[in-house]
C-alpha positions in Angstrom: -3.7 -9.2 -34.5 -3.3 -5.4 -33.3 -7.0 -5.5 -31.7 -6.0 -8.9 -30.2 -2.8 -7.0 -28.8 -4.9 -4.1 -27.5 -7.3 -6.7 -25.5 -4.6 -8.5 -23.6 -3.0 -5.5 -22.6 -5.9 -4.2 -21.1 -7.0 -6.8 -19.5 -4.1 -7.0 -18.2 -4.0 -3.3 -16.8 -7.2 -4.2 -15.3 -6.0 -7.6 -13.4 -2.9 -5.3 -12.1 -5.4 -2.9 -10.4 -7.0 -4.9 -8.9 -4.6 -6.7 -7.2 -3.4 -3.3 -5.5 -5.1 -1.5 -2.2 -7.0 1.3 -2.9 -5.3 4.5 -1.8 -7.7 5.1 1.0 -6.8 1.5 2.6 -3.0 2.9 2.4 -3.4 6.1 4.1 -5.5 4.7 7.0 -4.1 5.3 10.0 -2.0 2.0 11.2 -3.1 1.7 15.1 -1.2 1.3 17.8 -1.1 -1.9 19.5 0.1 -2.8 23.3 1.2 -6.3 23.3 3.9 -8.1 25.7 5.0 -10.9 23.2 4.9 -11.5 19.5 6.4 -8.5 18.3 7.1 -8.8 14.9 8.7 -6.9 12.0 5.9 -5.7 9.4 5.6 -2.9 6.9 3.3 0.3 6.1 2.8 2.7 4.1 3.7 6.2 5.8 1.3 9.5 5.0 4.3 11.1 6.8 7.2 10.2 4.0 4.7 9.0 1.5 6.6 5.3 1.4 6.9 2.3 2.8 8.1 2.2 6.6 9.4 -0.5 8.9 7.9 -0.8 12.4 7.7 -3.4 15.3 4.4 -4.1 15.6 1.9 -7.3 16.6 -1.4 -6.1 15.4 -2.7 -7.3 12.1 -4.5 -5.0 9.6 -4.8 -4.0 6.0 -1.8 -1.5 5.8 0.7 -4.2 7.0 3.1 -6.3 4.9 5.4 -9.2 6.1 8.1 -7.7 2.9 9.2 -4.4 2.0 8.4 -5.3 -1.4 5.0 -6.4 -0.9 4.4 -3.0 0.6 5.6 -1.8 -2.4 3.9 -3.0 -5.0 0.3 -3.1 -2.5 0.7 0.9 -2.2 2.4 2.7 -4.9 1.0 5.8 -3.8 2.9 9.3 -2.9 5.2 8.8 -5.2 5.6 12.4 -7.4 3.9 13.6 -4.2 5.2 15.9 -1.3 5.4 14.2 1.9 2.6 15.0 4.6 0.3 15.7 2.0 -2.8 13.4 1.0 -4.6 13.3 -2.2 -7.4 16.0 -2.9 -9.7 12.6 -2.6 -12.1 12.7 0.1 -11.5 9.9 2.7 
């Protein structure tokens, strides 16, 4: 029963890795777009304040999220970390 347990709740750790980005894909850069129509609300995550920011944008790309929350849960990242400041990985 206890090994049983044990199995599930790794597995389980490993499913809800995998469904996150990497940290790399959350610190890239999200380009600037010029476009006349289709602005839309989307969110990033921010190397600036280390969170999730809200931006006007009509470009598509990995660091962009139609919800706040989906943000959120994509890149947990920064958090316990000082704003600016990227991880000692090498990108």
């Amino acid at each position: 029963m206890k090994a049983t347990l044990v199995a599930i709740c790794f597995l389980a750790a490993v499913a809800y890795s995998m469904g996150r980005l990497s940290e790399e894909q959350c610190r890239r850069p999200v380009p600037s777009t010029s476009c006349a129509n289709g602005l839309r609300t989307i969110y990033y995550f921010s190397n600036h304040t280390n969170k999730c920011e809200k931006m006007q944008s009509c470009g598509v790309g990995v660091n962009h999220f139609e919800k706040e929350e989906c943000c959120e849960s994509e890149c947990p990242y920064g958090k316990g970390s000082k704003p600016g400041r990227m991880s000692r990985r090498k990108f």
